[in-house]
C-alpha positions in Angstrom: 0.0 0.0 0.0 2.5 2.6 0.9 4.6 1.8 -2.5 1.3 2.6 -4.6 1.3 6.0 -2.3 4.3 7.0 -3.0 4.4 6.1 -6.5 0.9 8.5 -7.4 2.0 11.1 -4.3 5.5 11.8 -5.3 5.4 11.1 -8.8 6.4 14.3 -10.2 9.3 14.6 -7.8 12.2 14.9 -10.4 9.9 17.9 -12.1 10.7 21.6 -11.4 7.4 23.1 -8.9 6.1 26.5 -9.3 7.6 29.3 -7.6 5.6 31.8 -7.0 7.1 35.8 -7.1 5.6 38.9 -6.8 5.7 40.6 -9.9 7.6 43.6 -10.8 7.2 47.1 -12.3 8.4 45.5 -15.0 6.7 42.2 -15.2 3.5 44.3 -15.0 4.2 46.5 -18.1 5.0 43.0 -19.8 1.2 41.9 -18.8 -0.4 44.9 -20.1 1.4 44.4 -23.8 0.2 40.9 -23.4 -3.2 42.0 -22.8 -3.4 44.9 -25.4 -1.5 43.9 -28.0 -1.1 39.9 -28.1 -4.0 37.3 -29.6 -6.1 35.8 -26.9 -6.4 32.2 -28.3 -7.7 30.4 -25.4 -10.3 31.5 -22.5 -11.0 28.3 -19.8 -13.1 29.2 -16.9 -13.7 25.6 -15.6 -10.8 23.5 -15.2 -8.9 25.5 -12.4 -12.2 25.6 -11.2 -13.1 21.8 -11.3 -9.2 21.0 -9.8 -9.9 23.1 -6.4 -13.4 21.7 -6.2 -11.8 18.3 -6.4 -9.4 19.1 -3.6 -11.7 21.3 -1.5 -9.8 24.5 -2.1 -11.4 27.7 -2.6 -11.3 28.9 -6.3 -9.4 31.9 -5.9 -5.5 32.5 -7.0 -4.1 31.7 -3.2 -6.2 28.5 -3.7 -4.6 27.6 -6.9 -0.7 28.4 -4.9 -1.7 26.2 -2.5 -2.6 23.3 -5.2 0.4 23.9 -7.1 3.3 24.0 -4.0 1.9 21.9 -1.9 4.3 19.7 -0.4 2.8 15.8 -0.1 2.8 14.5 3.4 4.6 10.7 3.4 2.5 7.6 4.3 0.6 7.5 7.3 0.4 4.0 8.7 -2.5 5.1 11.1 -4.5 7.8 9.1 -6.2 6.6 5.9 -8.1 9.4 5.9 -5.3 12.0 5.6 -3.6 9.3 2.9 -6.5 9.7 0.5 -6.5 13.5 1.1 -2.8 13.6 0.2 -3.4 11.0 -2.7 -6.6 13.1 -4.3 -4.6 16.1 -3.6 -1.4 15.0 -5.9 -3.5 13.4 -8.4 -5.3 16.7 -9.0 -2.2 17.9 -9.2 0.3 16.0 -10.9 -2.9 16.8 -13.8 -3.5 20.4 -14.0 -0.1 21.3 -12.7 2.4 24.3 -14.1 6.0 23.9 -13.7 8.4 26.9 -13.2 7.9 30.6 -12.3 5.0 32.7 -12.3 4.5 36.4 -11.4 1.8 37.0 -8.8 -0.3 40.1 -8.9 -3.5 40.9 -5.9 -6.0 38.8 -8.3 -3.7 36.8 -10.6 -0.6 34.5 -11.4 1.2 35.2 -14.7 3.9 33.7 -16.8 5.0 35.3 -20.5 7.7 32.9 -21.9 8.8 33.9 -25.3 5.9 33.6 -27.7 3.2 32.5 -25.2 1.1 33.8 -22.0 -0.7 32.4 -19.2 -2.5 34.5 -17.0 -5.1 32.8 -14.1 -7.2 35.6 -13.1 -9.5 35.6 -9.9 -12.8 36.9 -10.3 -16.0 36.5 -8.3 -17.2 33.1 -10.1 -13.4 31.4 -9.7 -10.0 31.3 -11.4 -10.5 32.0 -15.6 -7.6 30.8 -17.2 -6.3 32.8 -20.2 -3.6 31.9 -23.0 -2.2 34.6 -25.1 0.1 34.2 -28.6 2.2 37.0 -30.1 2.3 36.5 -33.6 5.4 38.5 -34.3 8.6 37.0 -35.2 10.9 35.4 -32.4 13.3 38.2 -33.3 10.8 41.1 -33.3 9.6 39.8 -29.9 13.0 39.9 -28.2 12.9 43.4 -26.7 9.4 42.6 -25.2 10.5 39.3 -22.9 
């Protein structure tokens, strides 16, 4: 039993986590040329959503940190209970998981990385989940990373 744990719990051990920074001046004026001058391609407002439900977190950006550092607890000999929590809680989020660094703002986490963004933003019905695309050229795009 406590092989299979550790096998789904700690699965993604080897994998970089998400750091979580506060973002800067100058990550800030990088989010506004996202938003004003990239191409939204992708608007998701349920699956962020449907992962905290799953876990019992509230759907709201500290909700979403929470998912996405949380540290699993190892095996538990006497506490089934707090075994499935943990396992529920790394399946949810060894599937909707991001890997690396994101900027945190009061309502949202942000990463731009070369030609694509992700912004989660919180808003009274959850987390909506935004991906942007510039279409300019690698090299055209350089000054704006």
């Amino acid at each position: 039993m406590k092989n299979k744990y550790d096998e789904v719990v700690f699965i993604d051990l080897a994998f970089e986590h998400v750091v979580v920074t506060d973002a800067t001046n100058q990550d800030l004026a990088k989010l506004d040329d996202v938003k004003n001058t990239w191409d939204l391609i992708n608007e998701d407002t349920s699956t962020a959503n449907m992962a905290l439900n799953s876990v019992g977190l509230p759907k709201t950006i500290d909700g979403l940190t929470k998912l996405w550092t949380h540290v699993p607890l190892a095996y538990s000999f006497v506490s089934p209970k707090r075994n499935k929590k943990e396992l529920i809680m790394a399946a949810t989020r060894n599937l909707y998981f991001e890997r690396g660094e994101l900027c945190e703002t009061k309502n949202s986490l942000f990463r731009v990385s070369g030609k694509v963004a992700v912004i989660y933003t919180e808003t009274k019905d959850g987390i909506t989940n935004y991906v942007y695309h510039n279409q300019l050229s690698e090299q055209d795009a350089a000054p704006n990373r």
